[in-house]
VOBA-1610 file (N, C-alpha, C; in pm, whole numbers, padded with zeros to 5 digits, always signed):
BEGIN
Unk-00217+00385-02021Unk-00120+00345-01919Unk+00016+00409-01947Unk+00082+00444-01833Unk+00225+00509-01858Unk+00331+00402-01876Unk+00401+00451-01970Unk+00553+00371-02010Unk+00619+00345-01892Unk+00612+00504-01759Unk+00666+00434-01649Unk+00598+00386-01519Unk+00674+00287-01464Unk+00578+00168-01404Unk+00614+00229-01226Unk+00539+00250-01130Unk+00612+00272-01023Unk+00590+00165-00948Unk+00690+00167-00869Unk+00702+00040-00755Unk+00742+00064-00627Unk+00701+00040-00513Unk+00720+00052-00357Unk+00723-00058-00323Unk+00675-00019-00155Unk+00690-00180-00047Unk+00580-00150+00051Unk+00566-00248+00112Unk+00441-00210+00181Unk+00414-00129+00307Unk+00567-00073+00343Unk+00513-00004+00434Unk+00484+00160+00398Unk+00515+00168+00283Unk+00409+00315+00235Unk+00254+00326+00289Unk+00273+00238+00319Unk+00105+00218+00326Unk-00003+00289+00253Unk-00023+00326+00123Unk-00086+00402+00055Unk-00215+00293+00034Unk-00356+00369+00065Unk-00472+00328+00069Unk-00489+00219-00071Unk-00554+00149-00098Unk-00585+00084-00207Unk-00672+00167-00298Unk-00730+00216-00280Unk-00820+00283-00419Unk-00681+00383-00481Unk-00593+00459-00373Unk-00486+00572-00459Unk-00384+00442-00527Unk-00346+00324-00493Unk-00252+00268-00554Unk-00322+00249-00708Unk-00453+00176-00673Unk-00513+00159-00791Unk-00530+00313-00926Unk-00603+00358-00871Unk-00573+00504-00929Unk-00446+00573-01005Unk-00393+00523-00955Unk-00208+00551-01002Unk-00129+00434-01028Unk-00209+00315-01043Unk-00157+00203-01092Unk+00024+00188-01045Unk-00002+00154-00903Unk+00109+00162-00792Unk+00143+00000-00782Unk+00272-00040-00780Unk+00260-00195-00777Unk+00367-00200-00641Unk+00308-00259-00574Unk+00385-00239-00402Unk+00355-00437-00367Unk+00523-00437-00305Unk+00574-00520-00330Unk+00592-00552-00145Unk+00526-00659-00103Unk+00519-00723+00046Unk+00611-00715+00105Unk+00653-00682+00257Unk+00781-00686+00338Unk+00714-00878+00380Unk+00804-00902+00488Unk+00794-01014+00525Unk+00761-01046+00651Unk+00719-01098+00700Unk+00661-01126+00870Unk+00701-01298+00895Unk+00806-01278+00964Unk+00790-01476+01020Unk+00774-01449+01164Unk+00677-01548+01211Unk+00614-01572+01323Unk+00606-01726+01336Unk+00713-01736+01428Unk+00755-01891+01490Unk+00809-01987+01322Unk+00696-02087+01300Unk+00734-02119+01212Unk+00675-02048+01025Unk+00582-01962+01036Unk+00535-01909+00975Unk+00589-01854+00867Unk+00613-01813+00759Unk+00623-01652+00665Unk+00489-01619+00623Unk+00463-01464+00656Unk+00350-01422+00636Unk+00398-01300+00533Unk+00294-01255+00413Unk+00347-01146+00358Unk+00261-01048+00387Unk+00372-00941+00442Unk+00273-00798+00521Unk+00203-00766+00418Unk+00049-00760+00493Unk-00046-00692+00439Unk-00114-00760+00307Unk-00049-00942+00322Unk-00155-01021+00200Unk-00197-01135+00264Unk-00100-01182+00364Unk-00104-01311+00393Unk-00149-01280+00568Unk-00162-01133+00612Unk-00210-01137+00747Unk-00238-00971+00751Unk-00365-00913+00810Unk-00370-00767+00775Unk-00357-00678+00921Unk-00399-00565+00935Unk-00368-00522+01075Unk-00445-00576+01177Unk-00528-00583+01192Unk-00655-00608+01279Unk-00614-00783+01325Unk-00581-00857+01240Unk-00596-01019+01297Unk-00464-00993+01354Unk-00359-00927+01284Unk-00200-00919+01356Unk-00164-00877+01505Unk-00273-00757+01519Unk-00237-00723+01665Unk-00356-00804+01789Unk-00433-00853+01728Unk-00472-00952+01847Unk-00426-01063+01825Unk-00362-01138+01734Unk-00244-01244+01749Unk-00128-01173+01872Unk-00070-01081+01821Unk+00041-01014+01918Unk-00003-01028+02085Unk-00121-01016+02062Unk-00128-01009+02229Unk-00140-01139+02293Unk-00180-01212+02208Unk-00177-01339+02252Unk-00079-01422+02258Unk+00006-01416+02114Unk+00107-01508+02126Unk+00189-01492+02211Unk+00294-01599+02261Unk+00422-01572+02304Unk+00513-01555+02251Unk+00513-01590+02083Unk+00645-01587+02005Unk+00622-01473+01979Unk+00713-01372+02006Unk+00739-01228+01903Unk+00796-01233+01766Unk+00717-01212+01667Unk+00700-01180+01524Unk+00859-01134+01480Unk+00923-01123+01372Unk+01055-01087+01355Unk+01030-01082+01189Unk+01057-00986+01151Unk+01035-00928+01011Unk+01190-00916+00862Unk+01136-00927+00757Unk+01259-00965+00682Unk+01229-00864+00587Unk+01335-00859+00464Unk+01267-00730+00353Unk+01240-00808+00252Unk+01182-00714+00164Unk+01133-00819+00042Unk+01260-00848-00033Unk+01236-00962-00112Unk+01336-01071-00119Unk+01385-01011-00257Unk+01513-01023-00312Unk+01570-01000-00477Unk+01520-01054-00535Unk+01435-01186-00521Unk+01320-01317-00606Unk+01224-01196-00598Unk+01173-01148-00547Unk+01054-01089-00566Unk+01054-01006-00612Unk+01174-00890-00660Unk+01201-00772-00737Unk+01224-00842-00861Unk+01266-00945-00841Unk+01331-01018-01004Unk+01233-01045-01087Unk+01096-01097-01001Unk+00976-01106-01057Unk+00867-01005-01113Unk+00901-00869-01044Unk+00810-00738-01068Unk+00873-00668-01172Unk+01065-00700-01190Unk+01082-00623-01258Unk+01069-00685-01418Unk+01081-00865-01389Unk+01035-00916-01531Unk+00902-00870-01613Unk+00856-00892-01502Unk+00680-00911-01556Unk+00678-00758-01623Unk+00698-00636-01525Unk+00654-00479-01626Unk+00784-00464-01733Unk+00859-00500-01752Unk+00987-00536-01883Unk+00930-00558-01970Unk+00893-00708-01932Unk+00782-00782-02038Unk+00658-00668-02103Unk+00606-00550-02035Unk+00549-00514-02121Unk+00577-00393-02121Unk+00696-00405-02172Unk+00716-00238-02223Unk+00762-00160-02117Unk+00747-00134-01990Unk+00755-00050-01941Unk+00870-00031-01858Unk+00923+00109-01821Unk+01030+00142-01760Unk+00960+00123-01594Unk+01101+00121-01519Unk+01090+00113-01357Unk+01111+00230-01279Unk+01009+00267-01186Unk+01123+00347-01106Unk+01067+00271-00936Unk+01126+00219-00864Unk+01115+00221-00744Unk+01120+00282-00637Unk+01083+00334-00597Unk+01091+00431-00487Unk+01036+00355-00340Unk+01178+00346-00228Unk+01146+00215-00151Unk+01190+00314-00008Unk+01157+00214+00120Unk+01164+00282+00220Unk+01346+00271+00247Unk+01316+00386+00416Unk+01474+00419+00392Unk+01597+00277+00433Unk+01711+00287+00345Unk+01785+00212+00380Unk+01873+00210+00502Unk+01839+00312+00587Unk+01870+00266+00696Unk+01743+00179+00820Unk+01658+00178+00776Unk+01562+00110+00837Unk+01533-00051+00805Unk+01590-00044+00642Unk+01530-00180+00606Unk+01636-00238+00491Unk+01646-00372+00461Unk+01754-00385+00348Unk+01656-00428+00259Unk+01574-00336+00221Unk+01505-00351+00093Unk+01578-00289-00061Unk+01645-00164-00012Unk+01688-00141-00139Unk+01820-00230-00217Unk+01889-00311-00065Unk+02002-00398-00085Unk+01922-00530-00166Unk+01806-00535-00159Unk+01745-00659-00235Unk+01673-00600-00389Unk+01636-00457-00395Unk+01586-00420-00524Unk+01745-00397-00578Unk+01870-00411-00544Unk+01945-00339-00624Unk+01998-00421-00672Unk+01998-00596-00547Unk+02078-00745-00619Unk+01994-00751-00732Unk+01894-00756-00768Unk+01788-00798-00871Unk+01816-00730-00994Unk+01892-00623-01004Unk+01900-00548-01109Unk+02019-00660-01176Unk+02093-00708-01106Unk+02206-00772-01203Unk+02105-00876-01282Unk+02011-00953-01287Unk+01950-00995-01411Unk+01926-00906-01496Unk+01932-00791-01499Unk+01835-00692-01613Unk+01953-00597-01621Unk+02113-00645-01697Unk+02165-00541-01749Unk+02119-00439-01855Unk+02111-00289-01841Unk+02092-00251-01908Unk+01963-00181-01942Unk+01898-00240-01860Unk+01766-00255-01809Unk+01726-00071-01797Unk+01550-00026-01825Unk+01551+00089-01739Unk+01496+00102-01612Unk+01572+00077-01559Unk+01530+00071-01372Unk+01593+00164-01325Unk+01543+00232-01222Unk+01568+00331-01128Unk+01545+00298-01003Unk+01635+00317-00868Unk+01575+00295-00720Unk+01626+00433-00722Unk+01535+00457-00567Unk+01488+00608-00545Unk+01536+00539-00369Unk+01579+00588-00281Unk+01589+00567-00130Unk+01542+00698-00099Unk+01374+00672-00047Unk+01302+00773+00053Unk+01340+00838+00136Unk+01429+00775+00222Unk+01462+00808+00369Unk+01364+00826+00433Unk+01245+00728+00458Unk+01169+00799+00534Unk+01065+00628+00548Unk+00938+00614+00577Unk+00877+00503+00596Unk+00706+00570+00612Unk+00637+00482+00571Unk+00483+00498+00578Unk+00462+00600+00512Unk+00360+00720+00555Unk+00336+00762+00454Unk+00384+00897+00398Unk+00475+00922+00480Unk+00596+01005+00408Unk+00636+00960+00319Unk+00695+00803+00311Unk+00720+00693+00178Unk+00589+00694+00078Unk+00484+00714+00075Unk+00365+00707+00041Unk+00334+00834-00039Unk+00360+00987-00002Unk+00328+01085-00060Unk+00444+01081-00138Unk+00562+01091-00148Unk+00677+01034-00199Unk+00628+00997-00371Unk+00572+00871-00318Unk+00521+00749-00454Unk+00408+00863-00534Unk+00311+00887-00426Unk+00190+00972-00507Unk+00233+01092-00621Unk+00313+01188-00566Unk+00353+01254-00652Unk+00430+01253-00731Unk+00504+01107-00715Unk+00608+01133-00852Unk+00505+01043-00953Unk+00393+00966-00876Unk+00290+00896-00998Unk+00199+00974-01050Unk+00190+01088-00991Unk+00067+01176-01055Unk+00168+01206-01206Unk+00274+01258-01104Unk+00356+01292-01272Unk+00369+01260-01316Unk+00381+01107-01343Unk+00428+01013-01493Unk+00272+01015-01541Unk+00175+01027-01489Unk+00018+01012-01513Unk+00002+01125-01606Unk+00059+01253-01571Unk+00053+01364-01683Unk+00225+01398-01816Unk+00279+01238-01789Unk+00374+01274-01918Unk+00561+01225-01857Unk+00540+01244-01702Unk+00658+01267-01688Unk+00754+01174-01708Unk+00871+01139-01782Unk+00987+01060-01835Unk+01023+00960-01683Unk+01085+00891-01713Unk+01166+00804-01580Unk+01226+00903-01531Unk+01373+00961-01608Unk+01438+01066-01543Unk+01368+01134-01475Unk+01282+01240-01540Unk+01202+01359-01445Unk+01102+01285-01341Unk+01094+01183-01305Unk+00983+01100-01238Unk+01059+01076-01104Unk+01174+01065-01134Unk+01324+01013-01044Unk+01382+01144-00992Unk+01376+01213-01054Unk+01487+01343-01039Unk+01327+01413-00907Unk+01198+01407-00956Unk+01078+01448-00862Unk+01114+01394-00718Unk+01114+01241-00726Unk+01093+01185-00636Unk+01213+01150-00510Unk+01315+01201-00606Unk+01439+01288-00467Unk+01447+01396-00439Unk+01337+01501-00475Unk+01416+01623-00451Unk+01249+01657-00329Unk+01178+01495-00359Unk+01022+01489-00244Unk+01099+01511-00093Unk+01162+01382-00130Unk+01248+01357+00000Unk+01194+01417+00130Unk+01276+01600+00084Unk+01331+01658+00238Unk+01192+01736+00280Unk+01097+01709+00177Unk+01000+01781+00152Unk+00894+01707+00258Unk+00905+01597+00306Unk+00840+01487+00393Unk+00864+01463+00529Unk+00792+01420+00633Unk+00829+01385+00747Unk+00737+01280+00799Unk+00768+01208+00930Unk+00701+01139+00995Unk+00737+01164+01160Unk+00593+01212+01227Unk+00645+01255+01334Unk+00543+01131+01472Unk+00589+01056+01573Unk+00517+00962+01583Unk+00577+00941+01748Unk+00448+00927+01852Unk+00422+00890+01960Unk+00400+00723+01986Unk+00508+00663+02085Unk+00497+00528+02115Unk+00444+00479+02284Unk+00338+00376+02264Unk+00348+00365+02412Unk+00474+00342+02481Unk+00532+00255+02443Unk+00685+00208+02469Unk+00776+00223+02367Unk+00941+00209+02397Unk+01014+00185+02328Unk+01099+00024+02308Unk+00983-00065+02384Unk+01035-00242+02355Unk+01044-00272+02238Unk+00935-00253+02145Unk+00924-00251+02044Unk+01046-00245+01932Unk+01050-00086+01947Unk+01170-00103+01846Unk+01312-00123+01897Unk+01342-00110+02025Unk+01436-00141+02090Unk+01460-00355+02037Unk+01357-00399+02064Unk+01331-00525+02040Unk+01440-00541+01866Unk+01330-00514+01816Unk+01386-00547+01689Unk+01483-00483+01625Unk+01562-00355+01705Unk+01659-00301+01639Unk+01642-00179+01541Unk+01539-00084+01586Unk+01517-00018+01495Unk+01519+00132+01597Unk+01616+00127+01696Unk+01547+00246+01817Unk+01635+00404+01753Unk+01739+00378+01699Unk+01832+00470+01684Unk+01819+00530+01754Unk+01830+00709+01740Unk+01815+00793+01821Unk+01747+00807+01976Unk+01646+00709+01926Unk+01520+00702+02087Unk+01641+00621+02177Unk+01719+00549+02160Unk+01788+00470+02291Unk+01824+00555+02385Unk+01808+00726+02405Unk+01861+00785+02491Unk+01712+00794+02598Unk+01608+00706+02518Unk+01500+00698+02643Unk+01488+00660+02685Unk+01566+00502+02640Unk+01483+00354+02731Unk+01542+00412+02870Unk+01420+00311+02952Unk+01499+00313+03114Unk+01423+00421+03144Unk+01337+00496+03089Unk+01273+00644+03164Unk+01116+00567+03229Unk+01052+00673+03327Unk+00990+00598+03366Unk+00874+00592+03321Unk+00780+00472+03305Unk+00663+00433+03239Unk+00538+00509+03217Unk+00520+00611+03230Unk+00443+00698+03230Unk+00519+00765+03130Unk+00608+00797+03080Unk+00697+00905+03022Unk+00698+00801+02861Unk+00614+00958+02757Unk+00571+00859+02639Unk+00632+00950+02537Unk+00716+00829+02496Unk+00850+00951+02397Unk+00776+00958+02254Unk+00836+01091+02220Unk+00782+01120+02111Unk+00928+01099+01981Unk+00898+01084+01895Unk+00960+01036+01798Unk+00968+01085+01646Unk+01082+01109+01553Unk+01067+01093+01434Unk+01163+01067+01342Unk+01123+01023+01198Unk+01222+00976+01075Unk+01279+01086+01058Unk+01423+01112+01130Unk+01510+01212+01022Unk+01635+01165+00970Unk+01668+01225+00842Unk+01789+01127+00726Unk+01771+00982+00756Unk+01641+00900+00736Unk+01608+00781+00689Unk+01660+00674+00813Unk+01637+00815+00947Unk+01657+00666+01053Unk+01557+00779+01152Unk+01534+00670+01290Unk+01424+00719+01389Unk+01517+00779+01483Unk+01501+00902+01555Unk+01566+01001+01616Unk+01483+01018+01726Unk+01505+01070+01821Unk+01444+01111+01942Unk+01374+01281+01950Unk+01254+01292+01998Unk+01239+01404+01995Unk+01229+01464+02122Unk+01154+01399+02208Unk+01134+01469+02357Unk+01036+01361+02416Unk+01048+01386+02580Unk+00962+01312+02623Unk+00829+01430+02701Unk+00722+01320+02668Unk+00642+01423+02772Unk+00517+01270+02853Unk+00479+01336+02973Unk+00457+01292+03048Unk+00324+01181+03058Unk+00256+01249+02975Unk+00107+01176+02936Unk+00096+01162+02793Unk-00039+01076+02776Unk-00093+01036+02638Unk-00151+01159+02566Unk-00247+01199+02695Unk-00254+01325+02585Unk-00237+01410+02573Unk-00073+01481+02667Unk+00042+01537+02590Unk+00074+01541+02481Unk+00107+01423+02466Unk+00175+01363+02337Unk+00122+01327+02238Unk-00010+01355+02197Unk-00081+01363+02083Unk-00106+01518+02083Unk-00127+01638+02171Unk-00147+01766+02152Unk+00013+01819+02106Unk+00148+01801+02158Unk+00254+01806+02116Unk+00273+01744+01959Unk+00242+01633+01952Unk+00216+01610+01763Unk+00220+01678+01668Unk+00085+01747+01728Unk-00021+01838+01616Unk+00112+01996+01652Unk+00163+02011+01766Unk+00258+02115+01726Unk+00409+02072+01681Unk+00413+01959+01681Unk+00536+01967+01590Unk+00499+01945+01461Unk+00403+01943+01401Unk+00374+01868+01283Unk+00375+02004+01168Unk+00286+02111+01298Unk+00311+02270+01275Unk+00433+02333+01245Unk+00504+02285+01357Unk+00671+02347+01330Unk+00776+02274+01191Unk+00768+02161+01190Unk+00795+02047+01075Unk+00748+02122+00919Unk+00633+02166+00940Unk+00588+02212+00785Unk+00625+02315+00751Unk+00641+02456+00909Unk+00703+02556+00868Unk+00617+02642+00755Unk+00461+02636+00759Unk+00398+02769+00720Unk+00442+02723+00510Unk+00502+02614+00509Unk+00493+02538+00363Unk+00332+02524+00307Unk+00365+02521+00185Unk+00247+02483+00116Unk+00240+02443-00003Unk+00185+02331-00064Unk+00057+02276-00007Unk+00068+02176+00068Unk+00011+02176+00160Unk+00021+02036+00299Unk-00033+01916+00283Unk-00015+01857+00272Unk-00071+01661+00265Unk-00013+01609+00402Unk-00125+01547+00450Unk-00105+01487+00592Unk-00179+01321+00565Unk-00106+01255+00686Unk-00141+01135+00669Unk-00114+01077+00859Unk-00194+00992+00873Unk-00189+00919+01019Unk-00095+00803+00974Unk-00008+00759+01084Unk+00002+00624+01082Unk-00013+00575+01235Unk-00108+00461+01242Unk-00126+00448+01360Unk-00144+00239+01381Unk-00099+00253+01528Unk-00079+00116+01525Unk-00208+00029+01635Unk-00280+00020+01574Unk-00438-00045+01673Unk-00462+00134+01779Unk-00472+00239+01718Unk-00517+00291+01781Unk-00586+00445+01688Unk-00684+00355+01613Unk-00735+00417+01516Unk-00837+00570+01555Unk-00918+00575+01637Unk-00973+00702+01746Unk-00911+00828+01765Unk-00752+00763+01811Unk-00713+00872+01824Unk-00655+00940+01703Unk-00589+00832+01603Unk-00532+00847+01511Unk-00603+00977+01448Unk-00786+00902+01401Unk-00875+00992+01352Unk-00910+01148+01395Unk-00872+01159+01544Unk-00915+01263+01607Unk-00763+01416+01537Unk-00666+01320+01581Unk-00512+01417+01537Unk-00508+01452+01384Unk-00589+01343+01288Unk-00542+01414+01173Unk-00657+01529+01183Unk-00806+01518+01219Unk-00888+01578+01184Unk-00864+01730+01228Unk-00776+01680+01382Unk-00776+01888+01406Unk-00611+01949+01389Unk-00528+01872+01321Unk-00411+01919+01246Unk-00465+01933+01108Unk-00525+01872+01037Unk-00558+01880+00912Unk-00610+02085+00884Unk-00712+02036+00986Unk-00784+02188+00958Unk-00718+02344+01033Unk-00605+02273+01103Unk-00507+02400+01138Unk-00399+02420+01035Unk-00351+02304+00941Unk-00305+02375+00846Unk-00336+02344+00674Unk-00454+02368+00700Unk-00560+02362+00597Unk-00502+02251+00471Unk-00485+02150+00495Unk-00411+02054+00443Unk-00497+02016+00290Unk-00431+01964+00179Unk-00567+02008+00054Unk-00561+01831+00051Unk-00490+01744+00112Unk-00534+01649+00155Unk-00499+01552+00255Unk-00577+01500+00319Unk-00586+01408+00474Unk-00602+01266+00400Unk-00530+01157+00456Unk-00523+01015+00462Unk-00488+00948+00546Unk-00633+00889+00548Unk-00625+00860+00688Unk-00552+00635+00654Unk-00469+00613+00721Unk-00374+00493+00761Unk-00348+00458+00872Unk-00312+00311+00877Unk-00250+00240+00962Unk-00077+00191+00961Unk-00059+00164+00976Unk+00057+00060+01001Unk+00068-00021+00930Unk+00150-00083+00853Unk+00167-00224+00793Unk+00202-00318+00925Unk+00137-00484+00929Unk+00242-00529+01011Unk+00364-00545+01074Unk+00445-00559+00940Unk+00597-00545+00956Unk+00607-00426+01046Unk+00577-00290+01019Unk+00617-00141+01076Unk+00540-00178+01218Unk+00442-00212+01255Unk+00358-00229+01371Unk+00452-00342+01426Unk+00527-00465+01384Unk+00592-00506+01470Unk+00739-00471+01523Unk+00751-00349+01483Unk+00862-00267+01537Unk+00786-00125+01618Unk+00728-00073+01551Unk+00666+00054+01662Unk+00536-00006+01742Unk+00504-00118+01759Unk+00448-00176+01905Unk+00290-00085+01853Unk+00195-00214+01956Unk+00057-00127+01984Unk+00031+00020+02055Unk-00036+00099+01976Unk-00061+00245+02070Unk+00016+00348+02019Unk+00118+00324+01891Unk+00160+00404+01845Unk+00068+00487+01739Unk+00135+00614+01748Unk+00003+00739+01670Unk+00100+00839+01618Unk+00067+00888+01549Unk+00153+00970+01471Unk+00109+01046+01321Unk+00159+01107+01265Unk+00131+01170+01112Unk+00269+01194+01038Unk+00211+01174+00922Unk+00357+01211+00784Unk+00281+01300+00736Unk+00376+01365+00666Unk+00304+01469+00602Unk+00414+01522+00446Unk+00361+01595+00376Unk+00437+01626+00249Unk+00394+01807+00255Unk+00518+01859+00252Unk+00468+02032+00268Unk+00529+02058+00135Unk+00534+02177+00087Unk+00563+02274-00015Unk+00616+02228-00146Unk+00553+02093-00142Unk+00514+01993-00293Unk+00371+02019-00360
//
């Protein structure tokens, strides 16, 4: 086992066998629904979440993980030996790193590191992978930290919504607010740039806007290499599967992962959202 310990949140969404594999310790966002707290992705998973959504009337409203709960991850790997590095989604999307950073005042002195992704799912996700492969073959906190910012610019997330209620709803539209109000047929395309959601273009149909994807995803990587691609998709797994499979093999990607959505992220980018992250010339 490595001296250093890595830590995320759940909307990396990194598969369970790679967390395990890389001994990844990812730490729940929050979901309250009416009177509820649910913890994304333990206490409710994708599949029961979005046919609750359609049913309920209360809309879901999401929190970040709590400084109690960093206070607790960072005791417990302390306790045995091991250094921290966190690497969490972006702080302009979420006040997660404002809650991993209150937590540090118990542990003066402490070796903890936060890392701000700028980015979410599995751009946040390839992020974690490669700076854990590296501590897996030796690499120090520093060089593990110093990796996992310089991943950063090296990442993207590029992502098609049926609507923009969603994140308009909960406050997460940034850049896209120059769409709302367009007309309903018109399915904006979207992505994470400097750790907030930006607008990219609109185009007219669905499957426009999954063939437009696969060419920005092209233009985004810029002929980089080596390519790691990843879906994130929100109850619309088909198509999800179909976009990574024929972007994957146009830019010969040395690996595809295939994902969903965490709740929390699905109750801001709404059902029908599709999209890919990807990691180039890492």
């Amino acid at each position: 086992m490595s001296k250093v310990a890595i830590v995320t949140d759940s909307t990396a969404t990194i598969p369970a066998d790679l967390r395990q594999q890389y001994d990844i310790h990812v730490l729940p966002q929050v979901l309250i629904w009416g009177e509820e707290t649910l913890l994304d992705g333990v206490d409710i998973q994708p599949d029961e979440f979005y046919r609750r959504l359609e049913k309920d009337p209360v809309h879901p409203k999401t929190s970040q993980v709590t400084p109690a709960a960093f206070n607790q991850i960072y005791s417990q790997l302390l306790e045995n030996d091991r250094e921290i590095l966190a690497i969490l989604v972006s702080r302009k999307l979420s006040g997660t790193i404002e809650s991993a950073t209150q937590a540090l005042e118990f542990f003066p002195g402490a070796s903890i590191e936060i890392v701000d992704s700028q980015s979410v799912a599995m751009a946040l996700g390839f992020q974690v992978l490669a700076t854990a492969r590296a501590v897996e073959e030796g690499a120090s906190l520093q060089e593990a930290k110093a990796l996992a910012e310089k991943a950063a610019p090296h990442t993207g997330v590029v992502f098609a919504v049926d609507t923009l209620e969603y994140l308009h709803r909960g406050g997460r539209i940034g850049g896209g607010a120059r769409f709302l109000g367009t007309a309903l047929n018109i399915k904006p395309i979207l992505e994470v740039l400097d750790g907030k959601i930006e607008a990219v273009e609109r185009v007219r149909t669905r499957k426009k806007s999954l063939n437009r994807l696969v060419e920005l995803i092209e233009e985004r990587v810029g002929g980089r290499q080596p390519v790691r691609l990843a879906t994130l998709h929100a109850n619309a797994a088909e198509e999800a599967r179909i976009l990574l499979d024929e972007t994957s093999q146009r830019l010969d990607a040395v690996e595809s992962v295939f994902t969903e959505v965490s709740p929390v992220v699905g109750t801001h980018a709404g059902p029908g959202t599709v999209g890919l992250a990807f990691m180039a010339g890492m």
